[in-house]
Z-matrix of the N, CA and C atoms (Angstrom, degrees):
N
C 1 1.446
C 2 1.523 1 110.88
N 3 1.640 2 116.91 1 -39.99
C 4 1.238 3 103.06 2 -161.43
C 5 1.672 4 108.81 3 -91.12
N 6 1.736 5 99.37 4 -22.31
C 7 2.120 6 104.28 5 154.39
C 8 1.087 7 90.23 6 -38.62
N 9 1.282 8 113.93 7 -77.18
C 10 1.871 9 103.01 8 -148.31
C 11 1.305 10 121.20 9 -51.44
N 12 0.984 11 107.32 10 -33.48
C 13 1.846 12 111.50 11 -166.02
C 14 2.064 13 86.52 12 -66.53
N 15 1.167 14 105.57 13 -68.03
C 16 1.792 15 101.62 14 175.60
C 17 1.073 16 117.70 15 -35.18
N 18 1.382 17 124.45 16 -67.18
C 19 1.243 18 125.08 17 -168.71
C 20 1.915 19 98.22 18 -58.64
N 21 1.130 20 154.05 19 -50.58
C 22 1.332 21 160.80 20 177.79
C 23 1.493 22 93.98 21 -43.66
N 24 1.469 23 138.03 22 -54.29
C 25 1.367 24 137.86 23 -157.63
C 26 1.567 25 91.34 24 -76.18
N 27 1.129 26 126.84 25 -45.09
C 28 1.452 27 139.82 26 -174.07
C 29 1.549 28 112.78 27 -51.37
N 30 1.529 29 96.62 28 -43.07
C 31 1.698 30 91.06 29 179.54
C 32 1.303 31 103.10 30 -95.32
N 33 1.517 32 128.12 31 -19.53
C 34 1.416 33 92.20 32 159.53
C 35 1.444 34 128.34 33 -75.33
N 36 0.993 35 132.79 34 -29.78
C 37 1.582 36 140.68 35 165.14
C 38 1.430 37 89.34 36 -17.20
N 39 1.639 38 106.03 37 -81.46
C 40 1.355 39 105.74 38 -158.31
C 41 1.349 40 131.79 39 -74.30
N 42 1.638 41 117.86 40 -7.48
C 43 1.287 42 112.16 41 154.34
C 44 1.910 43 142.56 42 -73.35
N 45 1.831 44 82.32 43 -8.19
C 46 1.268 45 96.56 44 -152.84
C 47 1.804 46 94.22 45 -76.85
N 48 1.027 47 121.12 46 157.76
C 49 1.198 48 139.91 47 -169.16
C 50 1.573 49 128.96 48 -122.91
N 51 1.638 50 102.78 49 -3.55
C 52 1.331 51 118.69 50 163.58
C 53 1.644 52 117.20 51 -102.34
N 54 1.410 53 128.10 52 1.41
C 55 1.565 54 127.26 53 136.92
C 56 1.015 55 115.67 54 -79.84
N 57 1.578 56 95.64 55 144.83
C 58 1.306 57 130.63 56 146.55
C 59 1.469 58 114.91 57 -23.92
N 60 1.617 59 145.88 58 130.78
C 61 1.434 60 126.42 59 133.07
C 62 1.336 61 129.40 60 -16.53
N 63 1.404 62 111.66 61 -65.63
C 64 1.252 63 124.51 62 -178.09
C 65 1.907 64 113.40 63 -57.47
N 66 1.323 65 95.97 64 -37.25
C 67 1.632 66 96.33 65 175.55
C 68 1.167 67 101.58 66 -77.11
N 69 1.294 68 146.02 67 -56.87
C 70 1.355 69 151.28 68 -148.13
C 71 2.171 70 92.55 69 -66.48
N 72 1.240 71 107.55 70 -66.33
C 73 1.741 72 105.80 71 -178.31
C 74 1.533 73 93.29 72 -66.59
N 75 1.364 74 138.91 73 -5.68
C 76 1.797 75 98.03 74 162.67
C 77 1.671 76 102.00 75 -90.31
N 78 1.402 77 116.61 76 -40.29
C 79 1.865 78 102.29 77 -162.22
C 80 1.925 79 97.58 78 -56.14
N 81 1.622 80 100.88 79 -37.83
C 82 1.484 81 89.20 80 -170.24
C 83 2.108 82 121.65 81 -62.60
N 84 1.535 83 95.57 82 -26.10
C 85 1.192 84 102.02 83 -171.03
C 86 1.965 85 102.31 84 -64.11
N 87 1.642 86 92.31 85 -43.94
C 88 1.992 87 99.05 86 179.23
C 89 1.797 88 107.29 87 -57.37
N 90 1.263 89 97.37 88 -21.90
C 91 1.807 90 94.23 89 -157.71
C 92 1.784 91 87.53 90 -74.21
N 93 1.476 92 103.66 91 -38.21
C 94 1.537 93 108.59 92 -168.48
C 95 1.433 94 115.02 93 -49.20
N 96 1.596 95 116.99 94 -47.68
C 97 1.539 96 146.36 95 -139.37
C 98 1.623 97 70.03 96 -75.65
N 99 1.670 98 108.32 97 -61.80
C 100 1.914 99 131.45 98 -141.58
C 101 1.594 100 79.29 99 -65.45
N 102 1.197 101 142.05 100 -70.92
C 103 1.170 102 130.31 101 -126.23
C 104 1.787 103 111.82 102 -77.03
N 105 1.587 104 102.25 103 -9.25
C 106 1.533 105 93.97 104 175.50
C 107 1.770 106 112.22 105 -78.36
N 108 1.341 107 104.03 106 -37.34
C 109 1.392 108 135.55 107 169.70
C 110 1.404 109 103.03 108 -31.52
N 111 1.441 110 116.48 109 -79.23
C 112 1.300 111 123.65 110 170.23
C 113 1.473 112 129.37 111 -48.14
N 114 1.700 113 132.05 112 -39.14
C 115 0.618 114 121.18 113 141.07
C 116 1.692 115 139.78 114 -20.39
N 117 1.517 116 105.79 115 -72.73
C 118 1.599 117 104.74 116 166.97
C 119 1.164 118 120.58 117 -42.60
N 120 1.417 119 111.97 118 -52.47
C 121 2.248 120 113.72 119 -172.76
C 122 1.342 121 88.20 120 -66.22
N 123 1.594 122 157.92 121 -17.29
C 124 1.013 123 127.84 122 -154.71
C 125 2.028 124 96.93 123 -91.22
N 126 1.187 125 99.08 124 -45.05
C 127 1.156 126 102.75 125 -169.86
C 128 1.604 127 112.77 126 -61.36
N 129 1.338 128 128.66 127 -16.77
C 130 1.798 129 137.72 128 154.67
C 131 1.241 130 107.94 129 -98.77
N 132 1.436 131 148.70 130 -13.75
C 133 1.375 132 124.20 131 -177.29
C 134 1.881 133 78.86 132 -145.04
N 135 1.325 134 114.91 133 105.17
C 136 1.487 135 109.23 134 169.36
C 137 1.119 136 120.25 135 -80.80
N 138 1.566 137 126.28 136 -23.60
C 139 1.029 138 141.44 137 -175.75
C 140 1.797 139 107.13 138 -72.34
N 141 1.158 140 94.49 139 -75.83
C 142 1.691 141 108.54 140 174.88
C 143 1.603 142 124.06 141 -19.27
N 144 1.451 143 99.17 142 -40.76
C 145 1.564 144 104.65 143 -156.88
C 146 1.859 145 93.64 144 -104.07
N 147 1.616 146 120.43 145 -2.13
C 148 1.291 147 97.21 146 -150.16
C 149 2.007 148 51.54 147 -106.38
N 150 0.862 149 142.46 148 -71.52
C 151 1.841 150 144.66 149 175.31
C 152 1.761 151 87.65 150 1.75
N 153 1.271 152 108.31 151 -78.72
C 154 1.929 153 124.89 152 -176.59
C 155 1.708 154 105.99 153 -42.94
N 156 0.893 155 103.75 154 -39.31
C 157 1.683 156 104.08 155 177.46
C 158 1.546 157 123.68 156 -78.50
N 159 1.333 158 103.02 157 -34.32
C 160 1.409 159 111.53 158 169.03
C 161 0.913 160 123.45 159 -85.79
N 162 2.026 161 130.10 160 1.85
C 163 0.970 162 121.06 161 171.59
C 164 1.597 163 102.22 162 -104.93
N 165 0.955 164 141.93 163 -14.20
C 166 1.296 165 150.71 164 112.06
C 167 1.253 166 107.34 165 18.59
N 168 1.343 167 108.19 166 -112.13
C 169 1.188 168 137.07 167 165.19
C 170 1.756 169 116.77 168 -6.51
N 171 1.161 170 92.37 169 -70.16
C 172 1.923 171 108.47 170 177.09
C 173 1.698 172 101.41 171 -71.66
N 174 0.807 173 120.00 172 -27.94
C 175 1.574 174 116.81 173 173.98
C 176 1.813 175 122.22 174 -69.88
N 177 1.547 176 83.54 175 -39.16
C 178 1.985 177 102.37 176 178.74
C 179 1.848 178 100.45 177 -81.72
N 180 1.144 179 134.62 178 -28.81
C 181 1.739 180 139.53 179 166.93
C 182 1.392 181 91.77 180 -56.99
N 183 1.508 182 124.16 181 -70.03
C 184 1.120 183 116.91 182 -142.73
C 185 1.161 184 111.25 183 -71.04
N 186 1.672 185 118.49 184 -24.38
C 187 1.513 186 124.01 185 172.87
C 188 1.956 187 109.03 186 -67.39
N 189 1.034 188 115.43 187 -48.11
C 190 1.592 189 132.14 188 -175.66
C 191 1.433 190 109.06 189 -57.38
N 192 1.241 191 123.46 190 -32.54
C 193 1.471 192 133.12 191 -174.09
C 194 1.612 193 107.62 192 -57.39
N 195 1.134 194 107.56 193 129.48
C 196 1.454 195 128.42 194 158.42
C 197 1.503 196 117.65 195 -10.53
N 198 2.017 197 92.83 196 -92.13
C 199 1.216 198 112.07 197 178.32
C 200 1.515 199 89.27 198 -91.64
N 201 1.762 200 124.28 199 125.58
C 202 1.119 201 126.49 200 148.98
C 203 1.313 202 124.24 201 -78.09
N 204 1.722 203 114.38 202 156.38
C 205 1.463 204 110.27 203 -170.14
C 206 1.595 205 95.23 204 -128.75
N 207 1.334 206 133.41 205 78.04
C 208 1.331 207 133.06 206 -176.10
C 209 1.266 208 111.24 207 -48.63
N 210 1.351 209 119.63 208 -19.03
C 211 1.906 210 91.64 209 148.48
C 212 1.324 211 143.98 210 -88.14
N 213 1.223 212 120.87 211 5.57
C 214 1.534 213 145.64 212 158.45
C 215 1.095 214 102.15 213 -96.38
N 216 1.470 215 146.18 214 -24.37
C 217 1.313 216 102.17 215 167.18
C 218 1.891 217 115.21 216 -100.07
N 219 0.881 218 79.31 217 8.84
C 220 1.858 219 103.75 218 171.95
C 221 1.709 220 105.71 219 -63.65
N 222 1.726 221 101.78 220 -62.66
C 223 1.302 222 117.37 221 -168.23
C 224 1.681 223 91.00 222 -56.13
N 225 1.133 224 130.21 223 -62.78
C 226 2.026 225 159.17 224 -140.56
C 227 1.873 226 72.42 225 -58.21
N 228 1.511 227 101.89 226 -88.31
C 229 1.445 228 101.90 227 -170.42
C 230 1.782 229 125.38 228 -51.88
N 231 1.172 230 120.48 229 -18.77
C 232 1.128 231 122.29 230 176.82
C 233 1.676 232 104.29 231 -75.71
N 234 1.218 233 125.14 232 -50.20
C 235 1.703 234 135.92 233 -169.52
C 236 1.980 235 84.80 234 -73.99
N 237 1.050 236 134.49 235 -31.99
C 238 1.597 237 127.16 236 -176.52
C 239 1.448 238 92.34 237 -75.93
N 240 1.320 239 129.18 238 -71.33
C 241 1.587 240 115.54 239 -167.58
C 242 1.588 241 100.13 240 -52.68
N 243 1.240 242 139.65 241 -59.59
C 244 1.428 243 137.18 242 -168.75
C 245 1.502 244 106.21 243 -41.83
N 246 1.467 245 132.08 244 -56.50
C 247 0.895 246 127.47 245 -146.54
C 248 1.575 247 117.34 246 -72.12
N 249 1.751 248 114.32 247 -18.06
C 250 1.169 249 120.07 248 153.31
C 251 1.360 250 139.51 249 -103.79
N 252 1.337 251 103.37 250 10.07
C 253 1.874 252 113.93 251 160.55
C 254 1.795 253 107.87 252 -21.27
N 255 1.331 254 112.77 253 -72.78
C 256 1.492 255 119.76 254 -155.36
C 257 1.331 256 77.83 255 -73.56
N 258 1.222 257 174.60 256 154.91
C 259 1.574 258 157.77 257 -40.84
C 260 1.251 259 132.74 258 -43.61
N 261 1.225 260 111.25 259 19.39
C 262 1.522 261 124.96 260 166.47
C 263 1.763 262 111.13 261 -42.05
N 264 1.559 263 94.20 262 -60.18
C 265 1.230 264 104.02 263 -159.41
C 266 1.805 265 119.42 264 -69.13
N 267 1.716 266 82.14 265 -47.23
C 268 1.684 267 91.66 266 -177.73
C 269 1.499 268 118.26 267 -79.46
N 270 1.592 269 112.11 268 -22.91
C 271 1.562 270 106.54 269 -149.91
C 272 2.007 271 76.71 270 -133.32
N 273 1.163 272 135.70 271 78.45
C 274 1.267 273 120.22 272 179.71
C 275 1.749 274 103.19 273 -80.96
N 276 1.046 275 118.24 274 -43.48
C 277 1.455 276 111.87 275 -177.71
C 278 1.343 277 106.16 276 -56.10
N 279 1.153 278 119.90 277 -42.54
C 280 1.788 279 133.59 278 -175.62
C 281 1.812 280 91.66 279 -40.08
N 282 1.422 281 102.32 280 -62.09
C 283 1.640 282 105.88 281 -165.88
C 284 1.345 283 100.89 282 -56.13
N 285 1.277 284 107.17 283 -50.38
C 286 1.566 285 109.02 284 -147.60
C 287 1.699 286 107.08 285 -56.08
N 288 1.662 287 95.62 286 -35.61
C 289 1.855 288 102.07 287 -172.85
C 290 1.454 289 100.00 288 -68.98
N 291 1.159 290 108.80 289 -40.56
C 292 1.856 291 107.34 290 -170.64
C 293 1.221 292 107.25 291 -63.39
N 294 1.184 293 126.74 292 -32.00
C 295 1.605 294 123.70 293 -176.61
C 296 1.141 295 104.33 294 -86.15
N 297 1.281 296 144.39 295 2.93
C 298 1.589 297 159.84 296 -113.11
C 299 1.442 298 75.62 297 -137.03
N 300 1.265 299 114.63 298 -83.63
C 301 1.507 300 136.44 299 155.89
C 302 1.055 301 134.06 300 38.14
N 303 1.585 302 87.14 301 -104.70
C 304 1.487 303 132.24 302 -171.09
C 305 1.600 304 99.39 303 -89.20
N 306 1.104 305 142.90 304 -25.18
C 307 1.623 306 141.94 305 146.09
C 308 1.418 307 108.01 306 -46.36
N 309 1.257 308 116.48 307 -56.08
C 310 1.818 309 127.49 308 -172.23
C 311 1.601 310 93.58 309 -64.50
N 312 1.292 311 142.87 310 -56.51
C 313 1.634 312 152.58 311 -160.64
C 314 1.757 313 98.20 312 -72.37
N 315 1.327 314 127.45 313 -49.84
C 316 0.880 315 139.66 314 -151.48
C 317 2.040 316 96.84 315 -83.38
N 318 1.391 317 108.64 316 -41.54
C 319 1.486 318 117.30 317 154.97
C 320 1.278 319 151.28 318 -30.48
N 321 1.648 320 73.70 319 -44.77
C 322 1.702 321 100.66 320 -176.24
C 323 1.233 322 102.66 321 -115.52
N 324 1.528 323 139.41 322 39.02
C 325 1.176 324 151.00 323 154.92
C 326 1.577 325 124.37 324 -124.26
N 327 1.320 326 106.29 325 10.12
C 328 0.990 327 142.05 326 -151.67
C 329 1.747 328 87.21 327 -87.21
């Protein structure tokens, strides 16, 4: 479930036509790093990571959208950094890429 949800953000990345090149090969390169990452938490916290993926997901729309609404994608990236707070300890790379992220998304909505 939580491949799929990545791999889905992935092809839109790359169809989308309102990034940059340069933006499009970094979110894809983070999604790459994130998606093995996620994999592992999915298989001990199924819930957690498919939560992490969907905020993902709604974070990468809200950046891609036409008309942007910088308070939805405010909310998108705020619920993406939250959702891996309590993995500080166990999953630090986990955080570090997601915030990696949602800094990079939050950039390019700019």
């Amino acid at each position: 479930m939580v491949q799929n949800t990545i791999e889905k953000i992935e092809e839109k990345i790359r169809k989308n036509n309102s990034f940059a090149d340069k933006n499009k090969i970094e979110l894809l390169n983070l999604l790459a790093t994130l998606k093995l990452e996620m994999i592992k938490l999915s298989e001990e916290k199924t819930e957690h990571a498919e939560s992490i993926a969907g905020f993902i997901e709604r974070s990468t729309h809200e950046v891609m959208r036409r008309e942007k609404n910088p308070t939805l994608l405010k909310i998108a990236i705020d619920g993406l950094s939250a959702s891996v707070k309590d993995f500080e300890g166990s999953h630090p790379q986990l955080v570090e890429n997601v915030n990696y992220i949602a800094s990079a998304l939050a950039n390019m909505g700019i």
